[in-house]
C-alpha positions as CSV (number, residue, x, y, z in Angstrom):
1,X,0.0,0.0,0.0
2,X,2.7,2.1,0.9
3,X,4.3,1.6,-2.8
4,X,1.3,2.5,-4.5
5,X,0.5,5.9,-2.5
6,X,4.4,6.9,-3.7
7,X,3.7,5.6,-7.0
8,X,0.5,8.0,-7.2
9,X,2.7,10.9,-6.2
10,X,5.7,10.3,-8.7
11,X,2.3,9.6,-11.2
12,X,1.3,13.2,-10.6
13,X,4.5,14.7,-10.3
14,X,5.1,13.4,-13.4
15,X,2.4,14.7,-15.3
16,X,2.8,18.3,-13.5
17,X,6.5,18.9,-14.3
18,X,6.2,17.0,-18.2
19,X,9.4,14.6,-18.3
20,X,10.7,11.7,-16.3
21,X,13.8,13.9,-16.1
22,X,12.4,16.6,-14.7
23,X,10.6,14.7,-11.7
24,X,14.0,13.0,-11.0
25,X,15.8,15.9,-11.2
26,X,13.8,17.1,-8.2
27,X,13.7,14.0,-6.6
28,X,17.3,13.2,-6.6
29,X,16.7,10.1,-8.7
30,X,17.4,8.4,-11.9
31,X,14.4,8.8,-14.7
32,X,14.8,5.1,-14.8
33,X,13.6,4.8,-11.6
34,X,10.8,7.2,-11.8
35,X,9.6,5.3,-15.4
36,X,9.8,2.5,-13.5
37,X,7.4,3.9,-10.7
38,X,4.6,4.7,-13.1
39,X,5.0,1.7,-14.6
40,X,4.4,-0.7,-10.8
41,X,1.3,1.9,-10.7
42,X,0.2,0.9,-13.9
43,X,0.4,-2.9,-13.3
44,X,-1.6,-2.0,-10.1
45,X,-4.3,-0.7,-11.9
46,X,-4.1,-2.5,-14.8
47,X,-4.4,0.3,-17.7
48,X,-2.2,2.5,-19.1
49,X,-2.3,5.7,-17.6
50,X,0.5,7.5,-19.8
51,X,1.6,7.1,-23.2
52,X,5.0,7.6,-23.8
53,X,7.4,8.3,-26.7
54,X,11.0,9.6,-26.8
55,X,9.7,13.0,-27.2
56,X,6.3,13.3,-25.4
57,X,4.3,12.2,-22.8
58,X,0.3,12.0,-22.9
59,X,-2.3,11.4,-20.5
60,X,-4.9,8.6,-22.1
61,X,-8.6,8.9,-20.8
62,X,-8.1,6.5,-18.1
63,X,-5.2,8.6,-16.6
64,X,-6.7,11.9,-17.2
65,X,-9.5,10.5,-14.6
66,X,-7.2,8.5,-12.5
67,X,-5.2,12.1,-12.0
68,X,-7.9,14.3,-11.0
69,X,-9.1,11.3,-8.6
70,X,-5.9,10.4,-7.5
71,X,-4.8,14.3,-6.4
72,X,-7.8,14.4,-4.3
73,X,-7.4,10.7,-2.7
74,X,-3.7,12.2,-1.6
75,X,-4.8,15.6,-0.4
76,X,-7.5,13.5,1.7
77,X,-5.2,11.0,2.8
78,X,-2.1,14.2,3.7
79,X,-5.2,15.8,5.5
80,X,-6.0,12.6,7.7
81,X,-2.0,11.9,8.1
82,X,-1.7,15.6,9.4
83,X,-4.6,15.0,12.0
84,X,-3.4,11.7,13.0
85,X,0.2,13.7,14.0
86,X,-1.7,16.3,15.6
87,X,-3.6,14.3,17.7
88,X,-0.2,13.0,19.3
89,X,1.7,17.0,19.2
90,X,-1.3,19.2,20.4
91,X,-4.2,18.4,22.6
92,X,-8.1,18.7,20.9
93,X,-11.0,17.0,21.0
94,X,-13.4,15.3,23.2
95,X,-12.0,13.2,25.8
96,X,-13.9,10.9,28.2
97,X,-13.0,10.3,31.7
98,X,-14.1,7.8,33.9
99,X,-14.3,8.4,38.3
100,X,-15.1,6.5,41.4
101,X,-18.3,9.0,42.9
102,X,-16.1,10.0,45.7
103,X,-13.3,11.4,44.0
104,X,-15.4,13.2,40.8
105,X,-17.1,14.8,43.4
106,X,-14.4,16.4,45.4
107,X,-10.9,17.2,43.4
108,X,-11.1,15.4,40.2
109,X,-13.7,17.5,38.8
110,X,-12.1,21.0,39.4
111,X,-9.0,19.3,37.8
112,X,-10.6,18.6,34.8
113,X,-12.0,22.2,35.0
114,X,-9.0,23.6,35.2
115,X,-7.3,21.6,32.2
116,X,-10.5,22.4,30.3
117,X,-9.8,25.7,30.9
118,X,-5.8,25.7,29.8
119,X,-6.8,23.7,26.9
120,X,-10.1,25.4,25.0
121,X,-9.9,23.1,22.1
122,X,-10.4,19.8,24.0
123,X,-14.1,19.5,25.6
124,X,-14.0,17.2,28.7
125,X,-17.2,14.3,29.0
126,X,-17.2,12.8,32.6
127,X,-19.1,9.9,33.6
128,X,-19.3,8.8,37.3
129,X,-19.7,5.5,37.9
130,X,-18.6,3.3,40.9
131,X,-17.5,0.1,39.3
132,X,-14.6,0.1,37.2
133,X,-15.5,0.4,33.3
134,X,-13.7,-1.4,30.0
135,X,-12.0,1.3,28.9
136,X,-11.7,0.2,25.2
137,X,-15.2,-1.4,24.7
138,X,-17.0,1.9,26.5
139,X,-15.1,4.1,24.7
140,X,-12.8,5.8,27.5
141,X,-9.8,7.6,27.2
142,X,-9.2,7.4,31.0
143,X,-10.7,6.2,34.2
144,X,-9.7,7.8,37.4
145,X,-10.2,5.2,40.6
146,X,-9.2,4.9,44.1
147,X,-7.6,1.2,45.4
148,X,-5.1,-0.2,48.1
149,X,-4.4,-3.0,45.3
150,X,-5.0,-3.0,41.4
151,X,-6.2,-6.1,39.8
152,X,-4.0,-7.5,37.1
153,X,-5.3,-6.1,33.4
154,X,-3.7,-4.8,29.9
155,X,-4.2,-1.4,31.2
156,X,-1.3,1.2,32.2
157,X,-1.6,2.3,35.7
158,X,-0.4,5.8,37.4
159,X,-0.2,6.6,40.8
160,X,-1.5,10.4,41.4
161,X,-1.4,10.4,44.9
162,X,-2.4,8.7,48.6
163,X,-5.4,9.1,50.7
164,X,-7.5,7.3,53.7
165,X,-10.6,7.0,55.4
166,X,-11.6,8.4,58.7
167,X,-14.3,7.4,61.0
168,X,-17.1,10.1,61.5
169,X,-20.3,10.4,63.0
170,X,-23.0,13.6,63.0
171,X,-23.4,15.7,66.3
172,X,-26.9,14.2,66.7
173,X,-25.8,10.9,66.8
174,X,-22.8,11.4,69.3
175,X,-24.8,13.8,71.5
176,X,-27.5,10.3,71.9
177,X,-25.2,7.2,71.7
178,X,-21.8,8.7,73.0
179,X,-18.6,9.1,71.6
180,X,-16.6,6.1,71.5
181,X,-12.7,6.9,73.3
182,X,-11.5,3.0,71.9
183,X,-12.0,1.1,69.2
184,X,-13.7,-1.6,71.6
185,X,-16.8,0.8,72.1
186,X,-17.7,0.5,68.1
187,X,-19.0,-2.9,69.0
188,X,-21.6,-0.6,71.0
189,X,-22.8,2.1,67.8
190,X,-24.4,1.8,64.8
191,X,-21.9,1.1,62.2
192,X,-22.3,1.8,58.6
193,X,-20.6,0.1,55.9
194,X,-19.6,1.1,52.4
195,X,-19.2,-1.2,49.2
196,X,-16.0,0.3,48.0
197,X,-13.0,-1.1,46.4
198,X,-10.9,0.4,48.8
199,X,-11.7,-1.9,51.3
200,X,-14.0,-4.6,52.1
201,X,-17.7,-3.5,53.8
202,X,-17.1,-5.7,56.6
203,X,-14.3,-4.9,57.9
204,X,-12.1,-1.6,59.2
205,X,-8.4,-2.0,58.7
206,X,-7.5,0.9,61.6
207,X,-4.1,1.7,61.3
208,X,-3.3,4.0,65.0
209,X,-0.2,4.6,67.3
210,X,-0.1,1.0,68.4
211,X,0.1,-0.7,65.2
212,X,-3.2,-2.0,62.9
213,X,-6.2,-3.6,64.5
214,X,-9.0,-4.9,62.9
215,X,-12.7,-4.3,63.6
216,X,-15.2,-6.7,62.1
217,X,-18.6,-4.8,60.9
218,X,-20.9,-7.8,60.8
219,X,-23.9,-6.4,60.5
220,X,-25.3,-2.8,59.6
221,X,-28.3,-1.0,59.8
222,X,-27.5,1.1,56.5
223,X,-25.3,-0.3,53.7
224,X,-24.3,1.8,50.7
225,X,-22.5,1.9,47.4
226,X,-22.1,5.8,47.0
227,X,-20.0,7.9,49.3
228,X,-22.5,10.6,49.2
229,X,-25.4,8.2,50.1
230,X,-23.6,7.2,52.9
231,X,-22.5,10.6,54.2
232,X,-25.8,11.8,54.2
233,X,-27.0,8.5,56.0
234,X,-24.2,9.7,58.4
235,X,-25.0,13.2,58.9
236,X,-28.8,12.1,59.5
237,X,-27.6,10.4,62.2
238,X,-27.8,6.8,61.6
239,X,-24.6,5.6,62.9
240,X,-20.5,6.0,62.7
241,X,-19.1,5.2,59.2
242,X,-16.2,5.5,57.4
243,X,-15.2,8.1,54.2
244,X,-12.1,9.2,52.3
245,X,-10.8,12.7,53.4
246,X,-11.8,14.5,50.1
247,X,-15.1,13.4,51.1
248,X,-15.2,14.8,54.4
249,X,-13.1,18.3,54.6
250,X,-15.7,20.6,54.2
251,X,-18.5,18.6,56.5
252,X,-15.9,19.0,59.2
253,X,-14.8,22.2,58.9
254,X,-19.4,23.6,59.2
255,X,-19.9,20.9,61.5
256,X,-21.9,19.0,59.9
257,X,-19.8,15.5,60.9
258,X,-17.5,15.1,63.9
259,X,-14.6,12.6,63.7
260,X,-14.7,10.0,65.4
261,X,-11.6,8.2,67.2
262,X,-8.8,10.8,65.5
263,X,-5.8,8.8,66.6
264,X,-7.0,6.5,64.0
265,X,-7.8,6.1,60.4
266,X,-7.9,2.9,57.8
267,X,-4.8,2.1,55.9
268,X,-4.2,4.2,53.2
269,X,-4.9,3.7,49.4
270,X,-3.8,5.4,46.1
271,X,-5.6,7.0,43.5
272,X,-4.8,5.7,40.2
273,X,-5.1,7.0,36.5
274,X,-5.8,4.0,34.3
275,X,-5.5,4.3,30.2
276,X,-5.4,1.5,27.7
277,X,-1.8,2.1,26.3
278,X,1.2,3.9,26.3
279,X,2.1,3.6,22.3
280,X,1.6,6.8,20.4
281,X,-0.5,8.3,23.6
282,X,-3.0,11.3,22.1
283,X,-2.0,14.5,23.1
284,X,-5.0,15.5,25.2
285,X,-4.5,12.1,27.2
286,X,-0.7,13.1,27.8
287,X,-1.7,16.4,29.0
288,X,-4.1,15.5,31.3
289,X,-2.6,12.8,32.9
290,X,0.3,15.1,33.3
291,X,-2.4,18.0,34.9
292,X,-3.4,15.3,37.2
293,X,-0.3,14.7,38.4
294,X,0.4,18.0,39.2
295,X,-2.8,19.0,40.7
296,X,-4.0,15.7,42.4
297,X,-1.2,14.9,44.4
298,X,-0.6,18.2,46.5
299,X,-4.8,18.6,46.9
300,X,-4.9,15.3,48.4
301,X,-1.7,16.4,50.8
302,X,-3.4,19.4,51.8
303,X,-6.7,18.1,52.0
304,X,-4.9,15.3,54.6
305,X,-3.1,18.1,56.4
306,X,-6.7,20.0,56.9
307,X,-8.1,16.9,58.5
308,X,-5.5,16.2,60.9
309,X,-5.5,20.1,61.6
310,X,-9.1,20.1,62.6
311,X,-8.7,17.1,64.8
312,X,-5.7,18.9,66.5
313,X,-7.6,21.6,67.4
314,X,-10.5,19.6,68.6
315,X,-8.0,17.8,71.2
316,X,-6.5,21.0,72.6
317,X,-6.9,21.1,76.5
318,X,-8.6,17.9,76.5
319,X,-7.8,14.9,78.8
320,X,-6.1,11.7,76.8
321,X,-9.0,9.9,77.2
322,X,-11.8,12.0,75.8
323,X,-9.6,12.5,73.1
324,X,-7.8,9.0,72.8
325,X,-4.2,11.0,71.4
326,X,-2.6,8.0,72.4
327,X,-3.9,4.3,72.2
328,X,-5.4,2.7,75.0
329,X,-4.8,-0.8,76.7
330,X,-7.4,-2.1,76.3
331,X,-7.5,-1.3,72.3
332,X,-5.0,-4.6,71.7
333,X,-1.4,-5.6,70.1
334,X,-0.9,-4.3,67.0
335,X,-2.6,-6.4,64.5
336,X,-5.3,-7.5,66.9
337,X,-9.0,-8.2,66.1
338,X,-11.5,-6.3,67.8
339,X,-15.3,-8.1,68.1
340,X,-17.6,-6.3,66.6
């Protein structure tokens, strides 16, 4: 195929400039060689597209058509080839983006905002779902997902960044049922689980000043697959349950949820960029998952370093115990089981 695209050019060439010579004088070839080019297009297309003599050359019908066809076939084709390059050298387009709720919700989507914003000819299509799509078969260009552990696929991973849950409860609730001071007392509350891959529903991986203890969550009263259906299940006060910090900041800050046990949190997990592969990677997929980089990891730092902040204050002038800064006996060895 190649071959027969340069053929068509030398063809046209050919017929533009008049001579053999002339097109190999431009070329930096022999006239042989560009006789013999017309002559492979010719056996291609079975016809005679040029009749020659020593002294002249004449386009027959079928090569007068076959021109006038063939100059727009390779200005179509040049178009398309010059596309194709752009796509990889300067970022346009639509691009679709895959995220776990909790994250669009909180720092991916003024991310994508932002890159919108530095890059006016790409338009940005987000779709938020929980599970984790096929990025080739639903037609995304990246999928943006929170995980302690990938599972093994084709796809290219990128860490942009750590994060972790943190227990929290609304006022109403701690005001009626108590707050705990160790993890043994969450045996007493209402505990709400969330389907997440993060972790599984039924268990708390706490990770405090003592080491990691786990807490078995048997059996719930409210069970969700959303972050935000669980945080408003929280702040209606139906129990203690667990959310990422970038879900949390601003409920803690208007007091809308109270932390509950701030020595602890569960063990961290990354957010990851997934994409289908890294040969010839389109130009608005290199850009953004270079804008993610940037942006993601140091919002997710600061968002961590607000959290802890606000639990800092919250312990100032309090007694150890009301404010469990440091773990309790009774709490276990590190990598205990607590009943739940």
């Amino acid at each position: 195929m190649v071959d027969v695209v340069q053929n068509m050019r030398t063809f046209i060439r050919v017929v533009e400039a008049g001579s053999f010579t002339a097109v190999a004088r431009e070329s930096d070839m022999a006239a042989a060689q560009v006789s013999r080019a017309v002559s492979a297009l010719e056996d291609h297309l079975q016809t005679v597209v040029l009749q020659r003599t020593t002294r002249h050359l004449s386009l027959t019908d079928a090569g007068a058509k076959f021109y006038e066809r063939a100059k727009a076939i390779l200005a179509d084709f040049d178009n398309a080839t010059d596309e194709a390059r752009n796509a990889t050298s300067r970022p346009q387009g639509r691009i679709r983006v895959h995220s776990a709720p909790g994250l669009a919700q909180s720092i991916v989507t003024t991310a994508l905002v932002t890159y919108q914003a530095q890059n006016p000819h790409v338009s940005v299509e987000l779709d938020i779902i929980q599970t984790m799509p096929n990025l080739v078969e639903d037609g995304y260009d990246i999928s943006l997902l929170s995980a302690t552990q990938l599972p093994d696929s084709a796809y290219v991973a990128q860490a942009l960044g750590t994060a972790y849950s943190i227990l929290v409860a609304s006022p109403v609730y701690l005001r009626s049922g108590g707050m705990p001071t160790t993890p043994s007392d969450l045996s007493k509350h209402r505990l709400l689980r969330l389907n997440s891959p993060v972790s599984p529903p039924d268990e708390w991986h706490l990770e405090g000043p003592g080491g990691e203890l786990l807490v078995p969550v048997r059996t719930s009263p409210f069970q969700a697959n959303s972050p935000d259906a669980l945080r408003a299940a929280i702040e209606s006060g139906a129990g203690i349950g667990t959310l990422a910090t970038y879900s949390v900041l601003e409920d803690l800050q208007t007091g809308k949820l109270t932390r509950v046990l701030p020595q602890f949190r569960l063990r961290p997990f990354t957010v990851f960029a997934l994409y289908a592969s890294r040969r010839y990677l389109d130009a608005k997929i290199r850009t953004l998952l270079e804008h993610l980089r940037e942006t993601l990891s140091p919002a997710l730092e600061e968002i961590a370093r607000g959290v802890e902040a606000l639990a800092e204050r919250r312990c100032e002038g309090k007694p150890p115990v009301s404010c469990a800064r440091n773990l309790p006996e009774e709490s276990g060895q590190a990598g205990g089981s607590l009943a739940g």
